[in-house]
C-alpha positions in Angstrom: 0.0 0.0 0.0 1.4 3.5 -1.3 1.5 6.2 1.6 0.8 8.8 -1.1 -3.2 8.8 0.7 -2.4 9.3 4.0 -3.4 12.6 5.7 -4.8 14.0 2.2 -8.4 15.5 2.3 -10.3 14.3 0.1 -13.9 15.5 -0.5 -15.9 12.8 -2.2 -19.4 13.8 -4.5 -21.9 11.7 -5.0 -24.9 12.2 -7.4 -27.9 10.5 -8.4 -26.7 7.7 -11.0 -27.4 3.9 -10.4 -23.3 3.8 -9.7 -23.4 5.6 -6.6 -23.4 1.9 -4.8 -19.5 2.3 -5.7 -19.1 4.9 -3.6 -19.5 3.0 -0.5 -16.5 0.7 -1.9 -14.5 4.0 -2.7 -15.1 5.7 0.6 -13.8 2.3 2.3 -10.7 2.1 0.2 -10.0 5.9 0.7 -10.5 5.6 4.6 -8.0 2.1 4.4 -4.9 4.1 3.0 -5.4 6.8 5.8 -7.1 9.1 3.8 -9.8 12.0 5.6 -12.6 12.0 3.7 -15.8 14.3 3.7 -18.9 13.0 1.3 -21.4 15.4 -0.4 -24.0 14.3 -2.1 -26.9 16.0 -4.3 -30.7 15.0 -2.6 -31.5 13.3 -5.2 -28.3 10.7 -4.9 -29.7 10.0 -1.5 -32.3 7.9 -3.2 -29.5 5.8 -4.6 -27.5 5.2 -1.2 -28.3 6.4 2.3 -26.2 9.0 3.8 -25.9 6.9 6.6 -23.6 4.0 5.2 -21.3 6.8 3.5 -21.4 8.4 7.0 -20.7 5.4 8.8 -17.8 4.6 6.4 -16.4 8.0 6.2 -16.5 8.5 9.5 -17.6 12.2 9.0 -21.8 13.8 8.6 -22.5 14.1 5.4 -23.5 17.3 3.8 -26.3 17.4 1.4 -28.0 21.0 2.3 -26.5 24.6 2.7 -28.2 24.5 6.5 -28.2 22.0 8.8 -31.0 20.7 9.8 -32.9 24.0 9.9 -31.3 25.0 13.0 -29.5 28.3 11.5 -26.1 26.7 11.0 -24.9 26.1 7.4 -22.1 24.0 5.6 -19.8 26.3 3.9 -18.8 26.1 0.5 -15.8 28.3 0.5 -14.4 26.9 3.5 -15.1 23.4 2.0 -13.3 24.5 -1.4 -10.6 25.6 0.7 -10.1 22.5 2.5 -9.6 19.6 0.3 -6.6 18.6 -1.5 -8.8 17.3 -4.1 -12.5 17.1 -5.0 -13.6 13.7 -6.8 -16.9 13.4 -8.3 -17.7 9.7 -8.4 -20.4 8.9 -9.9 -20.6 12.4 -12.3 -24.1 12.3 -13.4 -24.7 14.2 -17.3 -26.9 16.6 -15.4 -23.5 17.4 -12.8 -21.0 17.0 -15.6 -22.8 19.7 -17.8 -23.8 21.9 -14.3 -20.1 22.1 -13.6 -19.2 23.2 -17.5 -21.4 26.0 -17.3 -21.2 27.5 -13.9 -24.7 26.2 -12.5 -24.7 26.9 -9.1 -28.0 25.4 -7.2 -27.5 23.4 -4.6 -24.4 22.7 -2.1 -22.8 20.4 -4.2 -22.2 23.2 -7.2 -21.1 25.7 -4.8 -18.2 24.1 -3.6 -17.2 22.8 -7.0 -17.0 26.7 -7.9 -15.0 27.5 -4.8 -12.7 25.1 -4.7 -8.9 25.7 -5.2 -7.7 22.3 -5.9 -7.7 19.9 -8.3 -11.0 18.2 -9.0 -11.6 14.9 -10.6 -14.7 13.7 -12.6 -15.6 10.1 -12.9 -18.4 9.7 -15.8 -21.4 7.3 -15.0 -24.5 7.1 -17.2 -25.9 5.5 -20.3 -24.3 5.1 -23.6 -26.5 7.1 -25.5 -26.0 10.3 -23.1 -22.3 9.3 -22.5 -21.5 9.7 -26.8 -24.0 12.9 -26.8 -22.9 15.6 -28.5 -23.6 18.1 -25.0 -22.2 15.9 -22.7 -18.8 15.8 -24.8 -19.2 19.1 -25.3 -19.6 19.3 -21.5 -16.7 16.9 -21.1 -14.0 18.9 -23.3 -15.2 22.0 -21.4 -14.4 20.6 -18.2 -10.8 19.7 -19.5 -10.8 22.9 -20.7 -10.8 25.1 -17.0 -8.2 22.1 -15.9 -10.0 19.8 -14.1 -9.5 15.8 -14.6 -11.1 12.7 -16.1 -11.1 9.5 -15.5 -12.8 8.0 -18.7 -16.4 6.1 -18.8 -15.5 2.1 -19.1 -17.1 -0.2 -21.4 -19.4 -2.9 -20.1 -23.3 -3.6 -19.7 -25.2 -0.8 -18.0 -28.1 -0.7 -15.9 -30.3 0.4 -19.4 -29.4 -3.2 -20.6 -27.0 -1.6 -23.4 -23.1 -2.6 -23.7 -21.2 0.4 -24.4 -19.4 3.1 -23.0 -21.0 4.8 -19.9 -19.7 2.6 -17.2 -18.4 4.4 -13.8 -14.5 3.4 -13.1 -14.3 0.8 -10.7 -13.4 1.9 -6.8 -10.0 0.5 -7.1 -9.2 1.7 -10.3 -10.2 5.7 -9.1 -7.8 4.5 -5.8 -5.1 3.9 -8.6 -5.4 7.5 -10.4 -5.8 9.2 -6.9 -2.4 7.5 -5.9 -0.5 8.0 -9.1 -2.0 12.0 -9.0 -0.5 12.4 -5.7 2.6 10.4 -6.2 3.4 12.9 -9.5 2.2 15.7 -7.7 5.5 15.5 -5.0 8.5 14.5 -7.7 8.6 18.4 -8.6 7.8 19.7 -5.0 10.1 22.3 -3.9 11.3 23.1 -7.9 11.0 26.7 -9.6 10.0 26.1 -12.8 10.4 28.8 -15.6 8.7 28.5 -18.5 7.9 30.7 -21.9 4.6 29.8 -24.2 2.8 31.5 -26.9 4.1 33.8 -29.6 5.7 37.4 -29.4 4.0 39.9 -31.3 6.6 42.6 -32.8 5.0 46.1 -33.7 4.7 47.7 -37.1 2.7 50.8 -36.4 0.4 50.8 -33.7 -2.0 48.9 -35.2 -0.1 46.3 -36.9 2.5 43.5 -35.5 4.9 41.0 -36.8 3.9 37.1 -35.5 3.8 33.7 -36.0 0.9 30.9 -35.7 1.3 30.0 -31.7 -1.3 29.2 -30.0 0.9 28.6 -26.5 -0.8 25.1 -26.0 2.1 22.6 -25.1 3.7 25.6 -23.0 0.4 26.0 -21.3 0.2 22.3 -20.9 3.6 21.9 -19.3 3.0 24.4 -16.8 -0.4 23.2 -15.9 1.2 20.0 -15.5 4.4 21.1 -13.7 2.4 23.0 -10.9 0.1 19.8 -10.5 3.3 17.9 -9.7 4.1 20.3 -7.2 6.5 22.9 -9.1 6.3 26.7 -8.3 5.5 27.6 -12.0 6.4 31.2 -13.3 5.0 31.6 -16.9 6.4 34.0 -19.3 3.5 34.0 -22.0 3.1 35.8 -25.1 -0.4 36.3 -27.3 -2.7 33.6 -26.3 -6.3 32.6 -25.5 -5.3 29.8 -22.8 -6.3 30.5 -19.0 -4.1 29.7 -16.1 -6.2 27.5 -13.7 -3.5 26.3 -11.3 -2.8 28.9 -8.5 0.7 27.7 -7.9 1.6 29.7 -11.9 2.7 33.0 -11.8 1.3 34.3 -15.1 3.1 37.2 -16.3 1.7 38.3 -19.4 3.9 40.0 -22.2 4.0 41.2 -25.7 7.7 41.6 -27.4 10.4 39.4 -27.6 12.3 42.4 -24.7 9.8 42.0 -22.5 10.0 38.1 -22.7 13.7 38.4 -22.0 13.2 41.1 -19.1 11.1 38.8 -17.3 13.0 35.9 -17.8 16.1 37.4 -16.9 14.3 38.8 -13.6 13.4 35.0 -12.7 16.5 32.8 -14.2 18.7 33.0 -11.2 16.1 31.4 -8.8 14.8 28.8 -11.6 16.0 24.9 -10.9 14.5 24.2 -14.8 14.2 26.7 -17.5 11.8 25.2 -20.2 11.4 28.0 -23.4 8.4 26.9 -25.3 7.5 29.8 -26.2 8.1 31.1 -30.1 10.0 34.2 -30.4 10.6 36.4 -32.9 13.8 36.4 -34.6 13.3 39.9 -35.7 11.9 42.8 -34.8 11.4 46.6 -36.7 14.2 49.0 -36.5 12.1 51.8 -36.7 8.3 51.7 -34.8 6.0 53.7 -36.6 4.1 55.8 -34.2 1.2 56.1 -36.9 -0.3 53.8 -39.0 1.2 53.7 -41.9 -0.8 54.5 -44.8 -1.2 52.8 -48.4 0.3 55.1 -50.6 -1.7 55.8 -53.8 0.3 53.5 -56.9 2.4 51.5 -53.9 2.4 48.2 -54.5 4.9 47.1 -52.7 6.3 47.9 -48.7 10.2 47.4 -47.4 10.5 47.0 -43.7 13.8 46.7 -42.3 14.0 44.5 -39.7 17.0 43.9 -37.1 17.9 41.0 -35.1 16.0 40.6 -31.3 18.1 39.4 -28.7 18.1 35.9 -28.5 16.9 34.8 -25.3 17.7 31.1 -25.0 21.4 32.1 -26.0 22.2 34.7 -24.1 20.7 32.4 -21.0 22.5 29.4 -21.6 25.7 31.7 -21.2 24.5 32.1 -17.3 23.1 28.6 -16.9 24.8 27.3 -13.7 25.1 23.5 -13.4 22.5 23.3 -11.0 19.9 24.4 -13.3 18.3 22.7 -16.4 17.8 24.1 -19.8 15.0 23.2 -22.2 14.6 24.6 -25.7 12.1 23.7 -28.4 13.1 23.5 -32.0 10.5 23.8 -35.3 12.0 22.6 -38.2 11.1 22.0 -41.9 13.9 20.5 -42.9 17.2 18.8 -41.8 15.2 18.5 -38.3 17.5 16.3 -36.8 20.7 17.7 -37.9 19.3 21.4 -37.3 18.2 20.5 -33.4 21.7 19.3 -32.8 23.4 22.3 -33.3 20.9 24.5 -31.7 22.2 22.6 -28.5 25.3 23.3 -28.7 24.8 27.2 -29.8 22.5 27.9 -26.8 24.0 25.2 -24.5 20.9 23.7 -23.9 20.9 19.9 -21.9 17.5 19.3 -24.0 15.7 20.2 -26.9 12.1 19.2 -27.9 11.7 18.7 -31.6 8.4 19.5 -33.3 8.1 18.5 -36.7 5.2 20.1 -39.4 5.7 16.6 -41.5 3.2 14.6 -39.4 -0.4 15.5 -39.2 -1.8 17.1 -36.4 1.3 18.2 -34.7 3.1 21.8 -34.4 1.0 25.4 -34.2 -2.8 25.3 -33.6 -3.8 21.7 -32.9 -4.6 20.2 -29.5 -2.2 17.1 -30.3 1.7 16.7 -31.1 4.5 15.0 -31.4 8.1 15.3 -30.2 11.2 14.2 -30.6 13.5 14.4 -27.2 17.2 15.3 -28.2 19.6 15.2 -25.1 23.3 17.3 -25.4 25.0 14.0 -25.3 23.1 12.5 -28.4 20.0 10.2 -26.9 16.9 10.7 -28.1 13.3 9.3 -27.3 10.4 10.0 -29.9 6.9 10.6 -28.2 4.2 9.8 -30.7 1.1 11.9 -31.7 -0.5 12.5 -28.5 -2.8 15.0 -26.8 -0.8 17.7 -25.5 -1.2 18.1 -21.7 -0.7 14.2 -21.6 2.5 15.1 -23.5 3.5 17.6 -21.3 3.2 15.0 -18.6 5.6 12.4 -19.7 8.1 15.1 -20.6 7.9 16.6 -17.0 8.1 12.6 -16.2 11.0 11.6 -18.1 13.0 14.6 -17.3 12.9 14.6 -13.4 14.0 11.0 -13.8 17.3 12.3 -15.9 17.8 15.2 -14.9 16.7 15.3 -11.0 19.2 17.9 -9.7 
């Protein structure tokens, strides 16, 4: 039995879904590895199981009301949100799953889901046919969206009669995830993490900039995932429509490729890993126009003279100390390999990340990619097509187990 349980406080949702039986087992296995647990449940789950057994078993009242028992004194939802480590809903009813998504806030159950300030983990339970609808996967994706987990509907016979996907994950499976999300969340514990994401946006006049097609996903996704696994997370982000969830980020939001290089150089000193994801301009205008500049009458043609920006992942591998880790990203059209390699050894980087535009559905815009893993001294590991924040875990993965320093 893994230790990664004990002491952690866990609040536990029920809702009204034929699988809410499992929660009993859940409860028991969370209470066994030393776990404190608190149950909510929505009224109508308590037609499903009694709050009794999951009181009994939790060793703790439930609370299925804003007041108790009329008497003037009320459970409260921030100071419930406050207290947990993590918030599972098990079984996550359609109705809850697409309450959550859109900020639905009517009974106890909703309230604390909106004030919470951990992580919180939905476990999907309900027919096929409302499992593969269109809402609910709408509902689903929007969930992943503001950061919150999944753990995937199983396939098996379901209390409609149907076989299909719908069915809640078992209590001991959900007692796996929990362990293996706390067990990642320590490896980076005590680490400074700082990372760059999305593009630099270089002016041309005031109303016009110089850019590139970065979206700031896998950056995003690598300090989402970093701060999960404990990391104190400063992010150095350029234009992008991504939200920071986790409150262990500090978001620092810029435009230019200077003022990504002012902030980083502010931060380098106390960073253990430095992870540049973001994609910078390599040049920038040598003159601003302070108007916009207008279309002149017969023009059919416009010069603008560029000059080099400084280049931050050079000029801070020059500082890097030996104590401190250096990741770069490469995007190359051709000579990938060969190109990547020498960028190590011109910004003294001990990794580089290669994206490649040759396969489908990896690089700028998509929600997927794949990477290549170059280290200085020549090894390489290739991570197939894969969706990014689950990406952005195995590289966190792989390079605390190579490079813990």
């Amino acid at each position: 039995m893994s230790d990664n349980l004990v002491n952690k406080k866990i609040i536990l949702v029920v809702t009204a879904g034929i699988a809410a039986y499992k929660a009993a087992f859940l409860v028991r296995l969370l209470v066994k590895q030393k776990a404190e647990v608190k149950v909510l449940m929505t009224e109508s789950a308590t037609q499903f199981i009694t709050p009794l057994t999951l009181s009994t078993l939790s060793k703790n009242s439930v609370l299925i009301d804003f007041v108790k028992d009329k008497t003037g004194q009320w459970n409260n939802h921030v100071d419930l949100g406050l207290w947990a480590d993590v918030i599972i809903f098990a079984p996550a009813t359609a109705d809850t799953i697409a309450k959550c998504a859109n900020g639905i806030c009517d009974n106890l159950v909703q309230a604390v889901y909106l004030s919470a300030k951990c992580s919180v983990i939905f476990v999907p339970a309900m027919d096929l046919d409302m499992y593969k609808h269109a809402s609910t996967q709408n509902n689903i994706t929007l969930l992943k969206k503001y950061g919150n987990l999944i753990i995937p509907a199983g396939f098996g016979e379901l209390a409609s009669g149907l076989v299909g996907e719908g069915r809640m994950a078992e209590p001991e499976e959900i007692i796996k995830y929990i362990n293996n999300f706390f067990g990642e969340k320590q490896i980076l514990k005590e680490k400074t993490i700082l990372i760059t994401a999305g593009a630099t946006q270089e002016p041309i006049d005031p109303v016009r900039y110089i850019t590139n097609h970065s979206t700031g996903k896998m950056g995003y996704a690598l300090a989402e995932n970093a701060a999960n696994m404990g990391a104190n997370v400063i992010l150095v982000s350029g234009k992008t429509n991504i939200e920071v969830i986790n409150p262990n980020i500090i978001l620092h939001k810029v435009a230019t490729a200077q003022e990504m290089y002012e902030i980083c150089q502010q931060n380098f000193q106390k960073s253990d890993w430095i992870i540049l994801a973001a994609a910078v301009a390599d040049y920038k205008m040598k003159e601003v126009a302070n108007q916009k500049i207008k279309k002149k009458e017969g023009q059919n043609e416009m010069i603008l003279t560029l000059v080099e920006n400084v280049d931050i992942a050079a000029t801070l591998g020059k500082q890097k100390k030996e104590n401190q880790l250096l990741v770069g990203f490469a995007l190359e059209t051709n000579n990938e390999f060969e190109n990547a390699k020498k960028k190590i050894v011109k910004k003294n980087f001990d990794v580089i990340l290669l994206n490649s535009l040759q396969t489908k559905g990896a690089g700028f815009g998509t929600d997927t990619n794949e990477i290549m893993m170059i280290s200085k001294e020549g090894n390489t590991k290739i991570y197939p097509l894969q969706d990014k924040k689950e990406l952005a875990k195995n590289i966190l993965i792989d390079l605390f187990e190579e490079y813990s320093l």
